[in-house]
C-alpha positions in Angstrom: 97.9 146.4 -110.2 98.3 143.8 -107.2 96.5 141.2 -108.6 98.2 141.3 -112.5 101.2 139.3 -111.2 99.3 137.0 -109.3 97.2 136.1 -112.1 100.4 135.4 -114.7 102.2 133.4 -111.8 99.1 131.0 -111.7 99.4 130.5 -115.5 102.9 129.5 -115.4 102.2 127.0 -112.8 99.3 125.4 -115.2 101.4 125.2 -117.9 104.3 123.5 -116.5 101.8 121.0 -114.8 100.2 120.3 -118.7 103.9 119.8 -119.7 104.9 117.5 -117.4 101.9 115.3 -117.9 102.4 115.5 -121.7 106.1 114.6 -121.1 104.8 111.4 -119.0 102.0 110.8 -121.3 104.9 110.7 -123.9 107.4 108.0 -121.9 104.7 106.1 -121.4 103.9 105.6 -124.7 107.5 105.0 -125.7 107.8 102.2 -123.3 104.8 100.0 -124.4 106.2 100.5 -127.9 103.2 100.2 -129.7 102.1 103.9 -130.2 98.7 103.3 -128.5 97.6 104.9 -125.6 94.5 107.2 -124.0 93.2 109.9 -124.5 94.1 111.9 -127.1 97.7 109.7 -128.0 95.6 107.6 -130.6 95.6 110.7 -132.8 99.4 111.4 -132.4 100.6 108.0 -133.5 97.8 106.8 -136.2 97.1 102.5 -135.9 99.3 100.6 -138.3 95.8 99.3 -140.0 95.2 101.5 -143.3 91.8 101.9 -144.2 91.0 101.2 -148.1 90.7 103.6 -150.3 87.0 105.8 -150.9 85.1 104.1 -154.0 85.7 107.6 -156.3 89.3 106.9 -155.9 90.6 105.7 -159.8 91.9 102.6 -159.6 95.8 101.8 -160.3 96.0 99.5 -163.1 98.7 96.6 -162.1 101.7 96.9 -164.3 101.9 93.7 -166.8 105.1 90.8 -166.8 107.6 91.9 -169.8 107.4 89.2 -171.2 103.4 89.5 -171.6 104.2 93.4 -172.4 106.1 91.8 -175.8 104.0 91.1 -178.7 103.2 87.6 -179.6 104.2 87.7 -183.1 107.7 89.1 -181.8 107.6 86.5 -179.4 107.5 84.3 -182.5 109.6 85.9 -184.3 112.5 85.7 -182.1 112.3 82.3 -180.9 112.4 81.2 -184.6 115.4 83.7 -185.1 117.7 82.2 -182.7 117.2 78.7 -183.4 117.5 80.1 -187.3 120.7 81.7 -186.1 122.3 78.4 -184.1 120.8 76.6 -187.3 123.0 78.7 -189.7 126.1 78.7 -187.4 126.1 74.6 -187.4 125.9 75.1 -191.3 128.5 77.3 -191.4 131.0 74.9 -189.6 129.7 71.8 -191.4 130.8 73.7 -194.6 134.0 74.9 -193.6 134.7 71.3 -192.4 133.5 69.8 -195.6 135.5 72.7 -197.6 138.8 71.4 -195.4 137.9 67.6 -196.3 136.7 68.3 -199.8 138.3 65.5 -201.7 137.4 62.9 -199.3 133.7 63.6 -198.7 133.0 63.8 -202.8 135.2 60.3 -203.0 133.2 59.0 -201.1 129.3 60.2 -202.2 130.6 59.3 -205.9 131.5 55.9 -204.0 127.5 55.8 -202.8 126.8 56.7 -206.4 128.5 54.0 -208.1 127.8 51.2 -205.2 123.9 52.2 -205.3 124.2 51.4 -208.9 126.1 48.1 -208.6 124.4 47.0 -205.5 121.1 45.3 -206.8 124.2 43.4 -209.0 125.9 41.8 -206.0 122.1 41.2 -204.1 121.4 39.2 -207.5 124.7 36.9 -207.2 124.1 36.2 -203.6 120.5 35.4 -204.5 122.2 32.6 -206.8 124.1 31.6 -204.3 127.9 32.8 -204.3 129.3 33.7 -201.2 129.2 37.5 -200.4 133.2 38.3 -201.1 132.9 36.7 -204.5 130.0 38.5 -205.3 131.5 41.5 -204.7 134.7 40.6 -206.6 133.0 39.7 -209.4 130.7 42.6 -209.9 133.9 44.9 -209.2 135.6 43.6 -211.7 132.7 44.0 -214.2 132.1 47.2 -214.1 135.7 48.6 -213.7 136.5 46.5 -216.2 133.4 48.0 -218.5 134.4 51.8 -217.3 138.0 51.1 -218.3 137.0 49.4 -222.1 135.2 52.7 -222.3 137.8 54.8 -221.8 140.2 53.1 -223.7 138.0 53.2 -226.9 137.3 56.9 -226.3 141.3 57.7 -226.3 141.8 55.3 -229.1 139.2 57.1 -231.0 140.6 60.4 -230.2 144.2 59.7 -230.9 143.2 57.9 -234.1 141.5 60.9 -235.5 143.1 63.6 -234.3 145.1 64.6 -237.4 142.0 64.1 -239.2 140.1 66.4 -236.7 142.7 68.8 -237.1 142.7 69.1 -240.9 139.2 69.4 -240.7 139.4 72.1 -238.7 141.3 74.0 -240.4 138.8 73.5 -243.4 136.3 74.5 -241.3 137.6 77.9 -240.1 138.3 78.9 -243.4 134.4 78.4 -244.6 133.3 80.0 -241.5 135.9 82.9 -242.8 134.4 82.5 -246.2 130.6 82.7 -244.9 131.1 85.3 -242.8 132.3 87.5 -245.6 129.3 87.0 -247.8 127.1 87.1 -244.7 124.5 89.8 -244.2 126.3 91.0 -241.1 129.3 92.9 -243.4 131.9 91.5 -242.1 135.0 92.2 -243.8 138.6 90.6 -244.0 140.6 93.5 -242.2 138.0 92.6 -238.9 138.4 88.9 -239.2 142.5 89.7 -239.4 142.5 91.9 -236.6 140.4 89.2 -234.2 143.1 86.6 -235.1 146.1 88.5 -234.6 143.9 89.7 -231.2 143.9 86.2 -230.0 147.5 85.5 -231.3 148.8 88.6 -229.1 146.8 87.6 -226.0 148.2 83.9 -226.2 151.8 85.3 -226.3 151.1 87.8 -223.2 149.6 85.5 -221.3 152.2 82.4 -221.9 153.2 82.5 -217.8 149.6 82.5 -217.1 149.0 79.4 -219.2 152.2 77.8 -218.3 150.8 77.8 -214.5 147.5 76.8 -215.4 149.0 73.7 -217.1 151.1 73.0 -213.7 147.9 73.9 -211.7 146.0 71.4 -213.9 148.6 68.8 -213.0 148.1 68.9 -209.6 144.4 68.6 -209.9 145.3 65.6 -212.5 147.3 64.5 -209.2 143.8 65.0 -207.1 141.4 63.2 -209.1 143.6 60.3 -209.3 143.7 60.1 -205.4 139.6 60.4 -205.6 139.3 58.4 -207.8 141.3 55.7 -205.4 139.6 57.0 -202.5 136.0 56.0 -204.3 137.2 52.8 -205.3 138.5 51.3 -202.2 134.9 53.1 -200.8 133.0 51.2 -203.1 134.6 47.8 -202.8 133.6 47.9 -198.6 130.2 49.2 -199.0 129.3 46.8 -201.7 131.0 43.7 -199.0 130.1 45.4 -195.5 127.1 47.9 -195.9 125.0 46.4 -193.6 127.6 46.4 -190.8 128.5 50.0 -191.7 125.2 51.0 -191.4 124.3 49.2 -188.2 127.7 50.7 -186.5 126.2 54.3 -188.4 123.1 54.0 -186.0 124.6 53.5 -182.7 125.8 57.1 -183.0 122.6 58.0 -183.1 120.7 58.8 -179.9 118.7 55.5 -178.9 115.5 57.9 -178.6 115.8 59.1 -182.1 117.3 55.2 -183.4 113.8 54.0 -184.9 113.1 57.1 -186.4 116.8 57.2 -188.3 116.4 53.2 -188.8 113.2 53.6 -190.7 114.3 57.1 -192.6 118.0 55.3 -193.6 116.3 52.3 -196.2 114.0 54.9 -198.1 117.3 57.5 -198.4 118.9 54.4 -199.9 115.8 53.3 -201.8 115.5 56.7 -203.4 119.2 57.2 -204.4 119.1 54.1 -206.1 116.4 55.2 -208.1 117.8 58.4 -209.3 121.3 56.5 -210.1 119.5 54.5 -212.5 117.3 56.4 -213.5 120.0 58.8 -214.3 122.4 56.3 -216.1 119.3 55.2 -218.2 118.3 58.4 -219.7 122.1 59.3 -220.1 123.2 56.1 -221.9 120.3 57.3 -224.0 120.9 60.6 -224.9 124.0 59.6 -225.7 122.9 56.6 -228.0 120.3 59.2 -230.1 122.4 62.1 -230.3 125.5 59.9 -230.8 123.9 58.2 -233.8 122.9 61.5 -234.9 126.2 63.2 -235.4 127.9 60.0 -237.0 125.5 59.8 -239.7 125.9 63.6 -240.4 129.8 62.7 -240.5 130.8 64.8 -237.6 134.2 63.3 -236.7 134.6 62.2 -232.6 131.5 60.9 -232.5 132.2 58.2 -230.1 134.4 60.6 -227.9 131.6 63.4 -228.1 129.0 60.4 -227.0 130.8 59.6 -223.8 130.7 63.1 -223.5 127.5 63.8 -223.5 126.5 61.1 -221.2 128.9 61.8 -219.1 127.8 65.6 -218.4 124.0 64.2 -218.5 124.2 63.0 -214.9 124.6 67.4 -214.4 120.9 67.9 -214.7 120.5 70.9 -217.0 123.1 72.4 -217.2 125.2 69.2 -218.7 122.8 69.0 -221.5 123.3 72.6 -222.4 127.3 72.1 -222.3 127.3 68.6 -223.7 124.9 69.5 -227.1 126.9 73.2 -227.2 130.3 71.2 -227.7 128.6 68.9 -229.7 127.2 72.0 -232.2 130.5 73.5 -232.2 132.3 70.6 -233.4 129.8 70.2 -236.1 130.0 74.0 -237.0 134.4 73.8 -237.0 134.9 70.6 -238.7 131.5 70.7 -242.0 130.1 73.8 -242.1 126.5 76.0 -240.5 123.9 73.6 -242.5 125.7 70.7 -240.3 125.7 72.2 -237.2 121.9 73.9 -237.3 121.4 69.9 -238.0 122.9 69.0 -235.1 121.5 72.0 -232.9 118.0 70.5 -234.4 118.9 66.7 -232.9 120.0 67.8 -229.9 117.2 69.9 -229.0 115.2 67.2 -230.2 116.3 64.5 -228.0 116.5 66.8 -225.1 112.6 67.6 -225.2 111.8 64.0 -225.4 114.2 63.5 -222.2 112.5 66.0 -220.4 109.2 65.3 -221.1 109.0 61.5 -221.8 112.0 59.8 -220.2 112.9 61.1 -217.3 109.0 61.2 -215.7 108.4 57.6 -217.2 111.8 56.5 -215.8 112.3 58.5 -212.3 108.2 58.4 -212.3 107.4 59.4 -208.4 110.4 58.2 -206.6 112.7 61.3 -207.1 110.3 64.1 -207.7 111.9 67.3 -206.8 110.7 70.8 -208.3 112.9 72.5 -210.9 113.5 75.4 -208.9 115.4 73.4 -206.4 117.0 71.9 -209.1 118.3 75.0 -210.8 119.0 76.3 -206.9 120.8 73.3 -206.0 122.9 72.9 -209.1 123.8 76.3 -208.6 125.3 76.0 -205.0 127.2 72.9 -205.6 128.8 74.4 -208.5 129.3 77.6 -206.3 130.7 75.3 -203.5 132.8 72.0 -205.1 132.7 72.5 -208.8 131.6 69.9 -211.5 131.4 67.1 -208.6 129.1 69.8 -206.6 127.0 69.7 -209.2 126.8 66.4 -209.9 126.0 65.3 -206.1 123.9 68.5 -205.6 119.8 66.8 -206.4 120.9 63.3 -205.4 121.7 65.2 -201.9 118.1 67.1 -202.4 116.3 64.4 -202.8 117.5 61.9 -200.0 117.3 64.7 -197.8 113.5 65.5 -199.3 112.6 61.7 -198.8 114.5 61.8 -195.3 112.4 65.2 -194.3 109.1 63.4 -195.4 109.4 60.5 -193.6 110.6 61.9 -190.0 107.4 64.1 -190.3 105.0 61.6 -191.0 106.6 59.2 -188.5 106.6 61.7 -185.8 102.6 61.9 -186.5 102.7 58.3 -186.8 101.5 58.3 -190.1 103.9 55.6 -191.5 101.9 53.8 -193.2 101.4 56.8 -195.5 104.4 57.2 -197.2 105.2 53.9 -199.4 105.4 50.5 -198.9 108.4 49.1 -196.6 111.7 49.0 -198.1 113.5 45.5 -198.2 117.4 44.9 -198.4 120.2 45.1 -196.7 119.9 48.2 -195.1 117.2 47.0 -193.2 117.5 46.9 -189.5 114.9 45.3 -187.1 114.3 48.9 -185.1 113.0 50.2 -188.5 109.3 50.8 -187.7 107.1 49.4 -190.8 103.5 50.2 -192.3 100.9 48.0 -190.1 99.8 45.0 -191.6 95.9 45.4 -193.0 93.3 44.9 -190.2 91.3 41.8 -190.8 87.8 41.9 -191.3 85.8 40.6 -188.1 83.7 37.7 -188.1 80.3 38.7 -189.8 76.8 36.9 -189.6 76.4 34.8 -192.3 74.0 36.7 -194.8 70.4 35.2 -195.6 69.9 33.7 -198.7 68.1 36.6 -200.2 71.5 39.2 -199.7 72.3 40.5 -203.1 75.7 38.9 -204.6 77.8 42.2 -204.2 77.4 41.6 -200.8 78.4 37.9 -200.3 81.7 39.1 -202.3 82.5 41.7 -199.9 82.0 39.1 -196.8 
């Protein structure tokens, strides 16, 4: 039992010795401060190093970009979207600044309707030598003077047979009363009664309504008059000073984009001119046939419902429908159905040839636009500005088709491609032009025995 204490005392002593070292051992390799040391220290503190990884571990696929995660198509899609959006915002305000300024900006497109007609009139005068002013003047005059003769002679008319009209009227509605009752339909005279007394009872209920139409419509009386002042002063300086306007027009325009604009600018003009007369040609004669046709079937207002009709002609399609409707009705009031299925017969007769002859012969290629975007384009400036919408709406779509066209082609520099150069003065100097022809280069001269076909071609 002696030696059990010794034995346990000797123990003690070894294992406070191993602590101590272990507790040096561990200062030491605090102080270097790199976790290495001897011995087993390596396998306390592991090397920073880390080995790579066994090959049967499965390899972590590298997580893409986002933007490489999208789609390209909805890439596509919404970089077109935005610029569609900002495209549809600048609209937006464009119309609501053009719906603000409504009466000026259709005075003054009527006043590049009118001065693209009566420009090649003053470039004619100056070509015989009078001075630009007097040029202007003088083709001014004419045609204001012509436009005013015309109106007078279409109130004269109208004033002169009014009571006539009115008595013929009268005569009409009471055969159209008379047909109707020995019509198929069975119409009898208590039905025809009731519809008259109908519209007598809604004229008398509705007297405050038409009372403020009538001051409404003197107030729009008031509007065209200030248009129509607007569009004259307008025409009178772009017929004297379009060139200058049109220079100080292109140094708003960014310098990069000024020979692009300069070359696009002449063709817009070249093609408006074309549809102006164009347009006046097949109106004045529509107007002519049809005109000719209801005086010799003794409709009265012929020459009123004439101008009429060529008037609403420069509203492509829908004019002609209202213009030959008025022009049917008329007939049908004032003698009788046979008349007026007569007149339905000319109308739609002179309208074919129109559509099919006149205006391709006429307008040919230089205002060619489908008749979808017709239909589409009469139908938003109706929507948007009324009659005068309508009547600027294609003009508008095809400048800005012949504007499109030619940016595109001169951005490929394909020029050349798209017409001859236009001439006037509209042209400006930056306006880039079709190349001239390349020249043939000197060739050998041929022996005597080349056929002749060649020779000509040398």
């Amino acid at each position: 039992m002696s030696k059990t204490p010794a034995w346990l005392g000797r123990l003690g002593a070894g294992l406070s010795r191993l602590g101590a070292r272990l507790e040096e051992r561990r200062a030491a390799a605090a102080g270097n401060g790199n976790g290495m040391g001897d011995g087993d220290l390596g396998a306390v503190n592991p090397p920073e190093h880390v080995p790579p990884p066994p090959a049967y571990a499965p390899a972590v696929p590298v997580r893409p970009h986002p933007v490489e995660a999208i789609p390209w198509g909805m890439r596509v899609a919404a970089e077109a979207g935005w610029r569609l959006l900002v495209l549809a915002g600048t609209l937006w305000v464009l119309m609501r600044v053009i719906g603000a300024v409504q009466l000026v900006v259709l005075a003054f497109v009527a006043a590049l309707l009118v001065t693209a007609l009566l420009q090649p009139t003053v470039a004619r005068l100056r070509g015989f030598g009078l001075p630009r002013g007097l040029a202007t003047a003088v083709t001014a005059i004419l045609g204001f003077v012509v436009i005013g003769l015309v109106g007078w002679f279409v109130v004269w008319q109208v004033m002169d047979n009014l009571d006539n009209v009115a008595d013929r009227v009268k005569d009409g509605i009471e055969e159209l009363k008379r047909w109707l009752l020995n019509s198929p339909f069975h119409v009898t005279e208590r039905q025809i009664n009731d519809i008259a007394n109908n519209l007598q009872d809604t004229i008398g209920t509705n007297t405050q309504e038409i009372t403020s139409a009538g001051l409404e419509g003197v107030s729009v009386m008031v509007e065209i008059l200030t248009g129509m002042l607007l569009a004259l002063f307008s025409t009178l300086f772009l017929l004297y000073d379009g060139k200058r306007i049109w220079q100080w027009t292109l140094k708003l325009v960014p310098s990069a984009a000024r020979p692009g604009v300069a070359g696009a600018g002449p063709r817009a003009w070249r093609t408006l001119t074309a549809y102006v007369r164009g347009t006046v040609v097949v109106a004045l004669i529509d107007a002519i046939f049809i005109g000719l046709g209801i005086y010799f079937l003794d409709v009265p207002l012929a020459v009123p419902l004439a101008v009429f009709i060529f008037l609403f002609s420069f509203i492509p399609l829908v004019g002609a429908v209202v213009s030959g409707a008025l022009a049917v009705v008329v007939a049908l009031v004032t003698q009788g159905v046979f008349t007026a299925l007569t007149v339905l017969l000319v109308v739609l007769a002179v309208q074919q040839i129109e559509g099919h002859v006149l205006q391709p012969f006429i307008l040919g290629r230089a205002v060619r636009v489908h008749p979808l975007a017709v239909v589409l384009a009469v139908a938003t400036g109706g929507l948007t500005a009324g009659i005068g919408g309508a009547v600027v709406a294609v003009p508008l779509v095809a400048v800005t088709n012949t504007v499109v066209t030619y940016l595109r082609a001169y951005g490929r520099g394909q020029v050349s491609r798209i017409g001859p150069a236009p001439h006037g003065a509209t042209v400006m100097d930056l306006a880039p032009s079709p190349p001239p022809p390349p020249t043939a280069p000197p060739t050998a001269p041929k022996p005597e025995s080349s056929p002749p076909e060649d020779e000509e071609r040398t």
